[in-house]
C-alpha positions as CSV (number, residue, x, y, z in Angstrom):
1,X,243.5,89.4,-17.4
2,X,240.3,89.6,-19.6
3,X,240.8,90.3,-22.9
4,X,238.5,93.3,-22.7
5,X,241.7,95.4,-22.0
6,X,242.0,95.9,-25.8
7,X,239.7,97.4,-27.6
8,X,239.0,96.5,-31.2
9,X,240.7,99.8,-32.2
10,X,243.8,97.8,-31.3
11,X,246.0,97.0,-34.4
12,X,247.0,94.6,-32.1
13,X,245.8,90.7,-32.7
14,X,248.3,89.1,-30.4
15,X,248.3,91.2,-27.0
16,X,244.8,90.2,-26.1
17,X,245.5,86.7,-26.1
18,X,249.0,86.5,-24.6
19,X,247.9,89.1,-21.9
20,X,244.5,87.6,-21.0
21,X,246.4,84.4,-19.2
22,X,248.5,86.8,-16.6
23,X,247.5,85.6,-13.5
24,X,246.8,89.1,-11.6
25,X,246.2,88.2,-8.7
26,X,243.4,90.9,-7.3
27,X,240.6,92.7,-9.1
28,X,242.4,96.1,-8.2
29,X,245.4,94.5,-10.3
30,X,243.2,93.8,-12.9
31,X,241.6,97.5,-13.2
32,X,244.8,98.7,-13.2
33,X,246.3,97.1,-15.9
34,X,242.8,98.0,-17.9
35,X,243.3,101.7,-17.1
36,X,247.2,102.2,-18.3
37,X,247.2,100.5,-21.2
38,X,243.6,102.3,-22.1
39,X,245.1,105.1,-21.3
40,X,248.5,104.6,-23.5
41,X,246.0,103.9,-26.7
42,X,244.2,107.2,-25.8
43,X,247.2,108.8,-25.9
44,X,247.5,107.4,-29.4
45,X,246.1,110.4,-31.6
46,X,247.4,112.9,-29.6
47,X,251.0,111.8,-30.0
48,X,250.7,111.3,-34.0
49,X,249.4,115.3,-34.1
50,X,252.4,115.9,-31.6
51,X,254.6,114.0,-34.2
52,X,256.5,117.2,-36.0
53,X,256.7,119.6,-32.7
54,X,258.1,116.4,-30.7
55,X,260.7,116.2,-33.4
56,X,261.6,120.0,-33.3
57,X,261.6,120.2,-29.2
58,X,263.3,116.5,-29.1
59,X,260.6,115.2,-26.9
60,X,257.3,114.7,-26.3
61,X,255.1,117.2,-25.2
62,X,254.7,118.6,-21.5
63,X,250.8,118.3,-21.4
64,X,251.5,114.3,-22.9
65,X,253.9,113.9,-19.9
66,X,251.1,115.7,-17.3
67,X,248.8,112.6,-18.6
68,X,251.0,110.3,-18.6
69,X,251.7,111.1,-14.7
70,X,248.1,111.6,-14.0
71,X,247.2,107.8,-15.6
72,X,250.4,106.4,-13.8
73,X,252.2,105.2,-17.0
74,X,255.3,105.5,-15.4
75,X,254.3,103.4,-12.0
76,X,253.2,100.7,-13.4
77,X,256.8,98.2,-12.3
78,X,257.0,100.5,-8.8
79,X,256.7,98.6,-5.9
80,X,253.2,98.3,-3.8
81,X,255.2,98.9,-1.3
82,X,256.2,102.2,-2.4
83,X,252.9,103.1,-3.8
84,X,253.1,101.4,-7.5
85,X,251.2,99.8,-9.5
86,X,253.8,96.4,-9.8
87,X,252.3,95.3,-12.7
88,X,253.7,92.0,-14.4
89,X,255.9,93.2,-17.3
90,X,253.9,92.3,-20.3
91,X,252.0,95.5,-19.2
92,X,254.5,97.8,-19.5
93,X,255.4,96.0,-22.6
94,X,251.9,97.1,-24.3
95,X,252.3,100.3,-23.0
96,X,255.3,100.9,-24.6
97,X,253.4,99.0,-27.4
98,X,251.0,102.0,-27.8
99,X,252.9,105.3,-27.2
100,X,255.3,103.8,-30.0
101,X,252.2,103.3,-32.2
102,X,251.4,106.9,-31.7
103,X,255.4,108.2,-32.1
104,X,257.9,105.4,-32.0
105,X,260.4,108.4,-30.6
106,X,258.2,109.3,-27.8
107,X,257.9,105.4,-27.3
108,X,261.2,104.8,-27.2
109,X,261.7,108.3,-24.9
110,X,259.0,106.8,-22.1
111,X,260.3,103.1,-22.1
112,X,264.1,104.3,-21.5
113,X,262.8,106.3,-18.8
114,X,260.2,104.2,-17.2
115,X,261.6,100.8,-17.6
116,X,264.5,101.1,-15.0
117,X,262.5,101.0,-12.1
118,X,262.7,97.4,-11.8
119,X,266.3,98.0,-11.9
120,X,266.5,99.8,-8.8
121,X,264.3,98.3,-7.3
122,X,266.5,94.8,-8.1
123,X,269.5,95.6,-6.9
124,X,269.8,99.0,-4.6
125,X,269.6,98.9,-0.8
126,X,265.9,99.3,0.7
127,X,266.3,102.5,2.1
128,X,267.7,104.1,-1.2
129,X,264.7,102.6,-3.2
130,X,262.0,103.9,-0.3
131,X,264.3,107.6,-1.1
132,X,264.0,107.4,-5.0
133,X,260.6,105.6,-5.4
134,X,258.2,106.5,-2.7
135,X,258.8,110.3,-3.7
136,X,256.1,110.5,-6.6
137,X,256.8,108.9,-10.3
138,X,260.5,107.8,-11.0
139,X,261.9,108.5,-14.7
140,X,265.6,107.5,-14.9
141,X,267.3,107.0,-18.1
142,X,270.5,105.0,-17.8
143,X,273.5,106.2,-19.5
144,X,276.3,103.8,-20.2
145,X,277.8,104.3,-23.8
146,X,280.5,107.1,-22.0
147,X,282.7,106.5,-19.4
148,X,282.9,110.2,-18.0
149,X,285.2,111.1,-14.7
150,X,283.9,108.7,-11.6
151,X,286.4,108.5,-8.6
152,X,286.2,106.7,-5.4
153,X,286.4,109.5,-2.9
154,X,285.3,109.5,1.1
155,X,282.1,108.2,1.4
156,X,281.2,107.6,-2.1
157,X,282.0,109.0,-5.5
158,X,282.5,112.1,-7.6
159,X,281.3,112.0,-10.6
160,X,282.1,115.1,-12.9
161,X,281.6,115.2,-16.9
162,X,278.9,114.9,-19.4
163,X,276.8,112.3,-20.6
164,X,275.7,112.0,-24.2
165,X,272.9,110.5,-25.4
166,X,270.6,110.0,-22.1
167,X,267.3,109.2,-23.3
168,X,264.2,110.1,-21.5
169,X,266.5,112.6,-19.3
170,X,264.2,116.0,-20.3
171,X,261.5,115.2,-18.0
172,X,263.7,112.5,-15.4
173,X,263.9,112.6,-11.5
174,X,267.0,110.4,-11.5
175,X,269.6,109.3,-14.0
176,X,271.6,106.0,-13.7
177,X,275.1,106.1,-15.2
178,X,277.1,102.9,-15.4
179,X,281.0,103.9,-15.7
180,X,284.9,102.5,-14.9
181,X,286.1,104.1,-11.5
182,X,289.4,106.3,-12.5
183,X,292.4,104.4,-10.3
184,X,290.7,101.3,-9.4
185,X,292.7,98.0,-8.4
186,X,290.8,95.5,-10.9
187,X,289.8,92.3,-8.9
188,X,289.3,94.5,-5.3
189,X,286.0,93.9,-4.2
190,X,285.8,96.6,-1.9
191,X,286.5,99.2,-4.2
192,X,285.1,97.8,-8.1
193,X,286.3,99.0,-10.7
194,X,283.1,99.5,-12.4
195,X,280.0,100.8,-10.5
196,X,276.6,102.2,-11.6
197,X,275.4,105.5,-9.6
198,X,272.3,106.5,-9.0
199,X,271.8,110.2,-8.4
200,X,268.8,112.7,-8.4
201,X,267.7,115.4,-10.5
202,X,268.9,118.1,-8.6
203,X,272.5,116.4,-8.7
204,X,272.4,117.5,-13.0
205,X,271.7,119.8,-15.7
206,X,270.1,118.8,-18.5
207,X,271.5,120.4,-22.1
208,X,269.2,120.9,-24.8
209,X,271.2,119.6,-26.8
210,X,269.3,116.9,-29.0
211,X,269.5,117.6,-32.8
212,X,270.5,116.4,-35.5
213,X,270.0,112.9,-35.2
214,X,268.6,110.9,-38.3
215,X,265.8,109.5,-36.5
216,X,264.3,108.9,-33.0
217,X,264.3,112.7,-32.8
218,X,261.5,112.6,-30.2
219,X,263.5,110.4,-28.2
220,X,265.1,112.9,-25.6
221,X,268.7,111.8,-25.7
222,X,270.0,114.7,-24.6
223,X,273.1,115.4,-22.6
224,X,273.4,114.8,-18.9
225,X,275.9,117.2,-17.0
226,X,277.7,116.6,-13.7
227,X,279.8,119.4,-11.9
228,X,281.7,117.3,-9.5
229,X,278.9,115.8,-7.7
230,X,279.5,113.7,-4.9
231,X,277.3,110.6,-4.9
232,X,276.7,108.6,-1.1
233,X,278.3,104.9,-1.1
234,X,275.0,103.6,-0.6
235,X,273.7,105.1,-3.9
236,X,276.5,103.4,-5.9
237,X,276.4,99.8,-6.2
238,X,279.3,97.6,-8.2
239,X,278.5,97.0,-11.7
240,X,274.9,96.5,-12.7
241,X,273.8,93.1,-11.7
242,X,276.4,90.9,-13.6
243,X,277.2,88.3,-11.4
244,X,275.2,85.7,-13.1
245,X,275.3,83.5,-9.2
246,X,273.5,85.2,-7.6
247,X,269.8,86.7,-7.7
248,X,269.2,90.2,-6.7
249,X,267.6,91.6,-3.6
250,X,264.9,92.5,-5.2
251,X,263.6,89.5,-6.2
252,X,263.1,88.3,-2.3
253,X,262.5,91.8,-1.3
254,X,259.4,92.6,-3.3
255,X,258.6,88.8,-3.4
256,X,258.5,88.9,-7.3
257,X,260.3,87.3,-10.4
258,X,259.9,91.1,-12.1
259,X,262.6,92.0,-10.0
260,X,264.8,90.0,-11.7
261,X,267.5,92.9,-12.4
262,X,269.7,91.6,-15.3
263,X,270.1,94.2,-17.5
264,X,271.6,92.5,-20.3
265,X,268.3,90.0,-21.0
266,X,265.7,92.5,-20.4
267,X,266.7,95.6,-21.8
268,X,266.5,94.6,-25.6
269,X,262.6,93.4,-24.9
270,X,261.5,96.9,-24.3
271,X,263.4,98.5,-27.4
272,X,262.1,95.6,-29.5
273,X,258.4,97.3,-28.3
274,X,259.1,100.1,-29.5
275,X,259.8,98.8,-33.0
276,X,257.0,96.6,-32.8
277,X,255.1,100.0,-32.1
278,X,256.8,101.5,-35.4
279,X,255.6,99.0,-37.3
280,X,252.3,99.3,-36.2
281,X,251.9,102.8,-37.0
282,X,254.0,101.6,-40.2
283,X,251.1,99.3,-41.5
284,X,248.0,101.4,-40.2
285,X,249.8,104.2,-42.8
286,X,250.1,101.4,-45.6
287,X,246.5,100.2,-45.0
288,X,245.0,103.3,-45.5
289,X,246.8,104.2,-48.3
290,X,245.7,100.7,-50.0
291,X,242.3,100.7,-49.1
292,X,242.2,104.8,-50.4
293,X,244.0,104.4,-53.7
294,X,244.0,103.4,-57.5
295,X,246.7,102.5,-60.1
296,X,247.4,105.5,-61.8
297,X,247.4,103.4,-65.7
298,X,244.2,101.0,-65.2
299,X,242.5,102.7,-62.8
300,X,242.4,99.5,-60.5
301,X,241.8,99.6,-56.7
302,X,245.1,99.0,-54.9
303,X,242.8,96.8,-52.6
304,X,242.3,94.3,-55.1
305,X,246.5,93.8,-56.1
306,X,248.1,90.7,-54.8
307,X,250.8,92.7,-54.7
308,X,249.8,95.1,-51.8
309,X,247.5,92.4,-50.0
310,X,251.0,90.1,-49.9
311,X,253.1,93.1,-48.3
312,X,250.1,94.1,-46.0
313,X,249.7,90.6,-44.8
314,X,253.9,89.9,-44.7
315,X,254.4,92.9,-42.6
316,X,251.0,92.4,-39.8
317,X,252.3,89.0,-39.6
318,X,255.7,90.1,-39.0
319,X,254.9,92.5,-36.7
320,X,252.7,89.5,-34.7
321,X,255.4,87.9,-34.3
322,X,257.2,90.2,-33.2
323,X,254.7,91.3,-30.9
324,X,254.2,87.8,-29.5
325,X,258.1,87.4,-28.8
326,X,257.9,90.9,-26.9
327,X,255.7,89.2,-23.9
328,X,257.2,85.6,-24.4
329,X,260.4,87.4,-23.8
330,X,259.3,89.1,-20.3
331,X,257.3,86.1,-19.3
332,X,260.1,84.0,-19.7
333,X,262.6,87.0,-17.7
334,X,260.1,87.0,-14.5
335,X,259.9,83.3,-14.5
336,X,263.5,83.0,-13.9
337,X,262.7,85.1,-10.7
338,X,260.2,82.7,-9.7
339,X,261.7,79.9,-10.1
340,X,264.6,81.4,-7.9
341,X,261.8,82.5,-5.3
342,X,259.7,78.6,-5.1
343,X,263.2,76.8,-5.4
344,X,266.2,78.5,-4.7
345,X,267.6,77.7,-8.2
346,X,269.8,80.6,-9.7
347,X,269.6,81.3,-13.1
348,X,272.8,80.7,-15.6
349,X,274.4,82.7,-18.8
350,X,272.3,81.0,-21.5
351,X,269.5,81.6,-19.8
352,X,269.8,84.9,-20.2
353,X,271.4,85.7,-23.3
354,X,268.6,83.6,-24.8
355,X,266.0,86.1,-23.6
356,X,267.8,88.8,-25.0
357,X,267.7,86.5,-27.9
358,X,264.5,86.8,-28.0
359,X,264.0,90.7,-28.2
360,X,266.4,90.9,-30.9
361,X,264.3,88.6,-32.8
362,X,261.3,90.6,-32.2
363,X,263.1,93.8,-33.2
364,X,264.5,92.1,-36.5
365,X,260.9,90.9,-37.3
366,X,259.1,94.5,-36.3
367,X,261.8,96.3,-38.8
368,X,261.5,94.4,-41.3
369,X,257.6,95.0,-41.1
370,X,258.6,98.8,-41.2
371,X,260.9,98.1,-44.5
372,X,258.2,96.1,-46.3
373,X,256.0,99.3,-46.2
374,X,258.5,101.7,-46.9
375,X,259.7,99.5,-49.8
376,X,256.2,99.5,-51.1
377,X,254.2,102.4,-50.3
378,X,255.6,104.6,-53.2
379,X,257.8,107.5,-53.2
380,X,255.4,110.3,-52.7
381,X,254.8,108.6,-49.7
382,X,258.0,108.7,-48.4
383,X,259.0,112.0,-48.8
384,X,259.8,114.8,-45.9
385,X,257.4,115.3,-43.6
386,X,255.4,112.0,-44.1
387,X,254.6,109.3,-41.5
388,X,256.2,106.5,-43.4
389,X,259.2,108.0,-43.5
390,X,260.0,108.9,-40.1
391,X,259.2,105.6,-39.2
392,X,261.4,104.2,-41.2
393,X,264.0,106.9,-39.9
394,X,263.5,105.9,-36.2
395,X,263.6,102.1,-37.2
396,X,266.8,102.8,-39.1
397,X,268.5,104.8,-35.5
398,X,267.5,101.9,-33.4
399,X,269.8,99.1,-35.4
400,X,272.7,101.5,-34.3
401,X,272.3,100.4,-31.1
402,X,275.1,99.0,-30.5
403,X,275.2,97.7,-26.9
404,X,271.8,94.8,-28.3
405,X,272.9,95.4,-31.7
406,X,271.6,91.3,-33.0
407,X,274.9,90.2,-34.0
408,X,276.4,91.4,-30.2
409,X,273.4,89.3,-28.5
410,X,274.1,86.4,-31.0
411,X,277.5,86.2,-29.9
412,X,277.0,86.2,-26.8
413,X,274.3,83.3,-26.9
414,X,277.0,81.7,-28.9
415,X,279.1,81.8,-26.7
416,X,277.1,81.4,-23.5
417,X,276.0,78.0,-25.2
418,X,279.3,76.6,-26.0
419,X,281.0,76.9,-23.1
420,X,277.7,76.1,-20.7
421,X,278.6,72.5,-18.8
């Protein structure tokens, strides 16, 4: 990919390197890729201005959703084959890259909607996907912090209940919840104790119910609602792509590594964007400040304090870093997939709880950019109603997330390591 993709408006110095090696393979790939990501950073000014209203309506405006259909933000990990875009993930990385720049809850609204389209596309039958993904855009947040009422019934499941906390759910077209099957035998394989359903929009209501969260208030976690809905076998599938022997359908189906469906490595990479977006809007706040202001005893420029040139430089580098572990992290996800496609090799446990490593990493380095400058900026510049501090805010509501909380991932690479042959 040329590097022309970014503009230098970009606050980012490491995308156009890392993305300027993907090997797109046509010219129509390469346009594409060019137009979404242009379009996310066009997006940019509109979703700062959106900023307060997003907050108060708990998502992101209707006409920013319009665009972002229209530009085909949320097709860019669809299928060809169901008329996507099936763009290599660092893509959709930058795009999330972007919106979060602009609003890190909108960002973090869009990538908890858009991202799960590799999932389906990894691990449901083919007929299901061509149902769900040939139909127009697909927006599915996945809810698994609740374990609701599921119950094997004839032909599928029942699922009744509500589900809290189902971010990107206000403007979905599917919702994926992951949850124990009331009754179950453990150890049956014909009837799992644990599935993951996939179920349209007419199949829930939507509460508008999202307030009073701390931060990510533009994040559209709102509450999903089920009145004993009956849900096809062929729409369920067992667990959500934990067996760590076998690769996914998707893989062979769509003949591509992005299709890698594991969940538990590539899920902490796109909420590690977001921060890294945070942070970006973080230090463009910061810089202007800097470059704007004077000490208020000698009459100094800020611009000239080692002080604020070492916590501007720590936190860009930071959020570099973390930046450049956001598409190391994917690259290293889809190559697993393509190894499995050129040799037949499977993947194993380390593998994968080093990648999710990785984005926990990223979103360690990307918050601590955001604390730097909260830290630092001064207090005026922190109080209700400014940038800085909602930042810091939706930085602060993304450590409570406890599923790739850094110390659950660590664990698990722990232990993944010392018990690998």
């Amino acid at each position: 990919m040329s590097s022309s993709v970014f503009s230098p408006t970009s606050s980012s110095v490491v995308a156009p390197t890392l993305l300027s090696d993907l090997s797109l393979q046509t010219e129509t790939e390469q346009r594409n890729a060019e137009m979404v990501i242009a379009a996310a950073r066009a997006l940019r000014q509109e979703l700062r201005q959106d900023q307060d209203a997003a907050d108060d309506r708990g998502i992101y405006s209707a006409g920013i959703h319009r665009k972002m259909l229209e530009k085909g933000l949320y097709d860019i990990t669809t299928p060809r084959a169901y008329g996507g875009l099936q763009l290599p993930l660092p893509v959709l990385m930058a795009v999330i890259v972007e919106i979060a720049t602009g609003n890190p809850g909108s960002g973090w609204s869009f990538a908890l909607a858009a991202q799960h389209t590799t999932t389906v596309a990894a691990h449901w039958p083919e007929e299901v996907q061509r149902e769900a993904l040939a139909g127009g855009s697909f927006l599915a947040p996945h809810q698994f912090a609740r374990p609701g009422d599921v119950r094997a019934v004839d032909g599928g499941y029942m699922i009744d209940g509500d589900y809290p906390f189902s971010s990107g759910s206000p403007y979905s077209t599917h919702v994926m919840i992951s949850a124990p099957v009331r009754d179950a035998e453990p150890g049956d394989p014909a009837a799992p104790d644990y599935v993951t359903l996939l179920i349209p929009r007419e199949g829930y209501n939507v509460l508008d119910d999202w307030r009073g969260s701390f931060g990510m208030k533009a994040s559209g976690s709102n509450t999903v609602r089920f009145a004993k809905r009956f849900v096809p076998g062929a729409w369920v599938i067992a667990g959500i792509g934990d067996d760590v022997t076998t690769i996914p359908g998707g893989v062979t189906l769509h003949n591509d590594g992005l299709y890698f469906g594991r969940l538990e490595a590539y899920h902490p990479v796109g909420l590690a964007a977001v921060a890294v977006g945070a942070a970006r809007a973080a230090i463009e706040e910061f810089t202007t400040v800097v470059k704007s202001g004077s000490d208020k005893l000698s009459g100094s420029a800020k611009s000239d304090d080692p002080a604020f040139q070492y916590t501007l430089g720590l936190a860009s580098a930071r959020a570099d870093a973390a930046e450049a572990l956001v598409y190391a992290a994917v690259d290293a996800y889809t190559a697993v997939g393509r190894r499995h496609l050129a040799t037949g090799v499977s993947h194993t446990r380390t593998e994968l709880t080093r990648i999710a490593g990785l984005g926990t990493s990223a979103m360690s380095l990307a918050e601590s950019a955001v604390d730097s400058v909260f830290e630092h900026i001064g207090t005026l510049r922190v109080v209700d109603g400014t940038r800085v501090q909602r930042y810091f805010r939706d930085v602060s509501t993304l450590r409570t997330h406890g599923r790739f909380h850094p110390y659950t991932v660590a664990v698990a690479h722990g232990v993944a390591m010392l018990s690998a042959p």
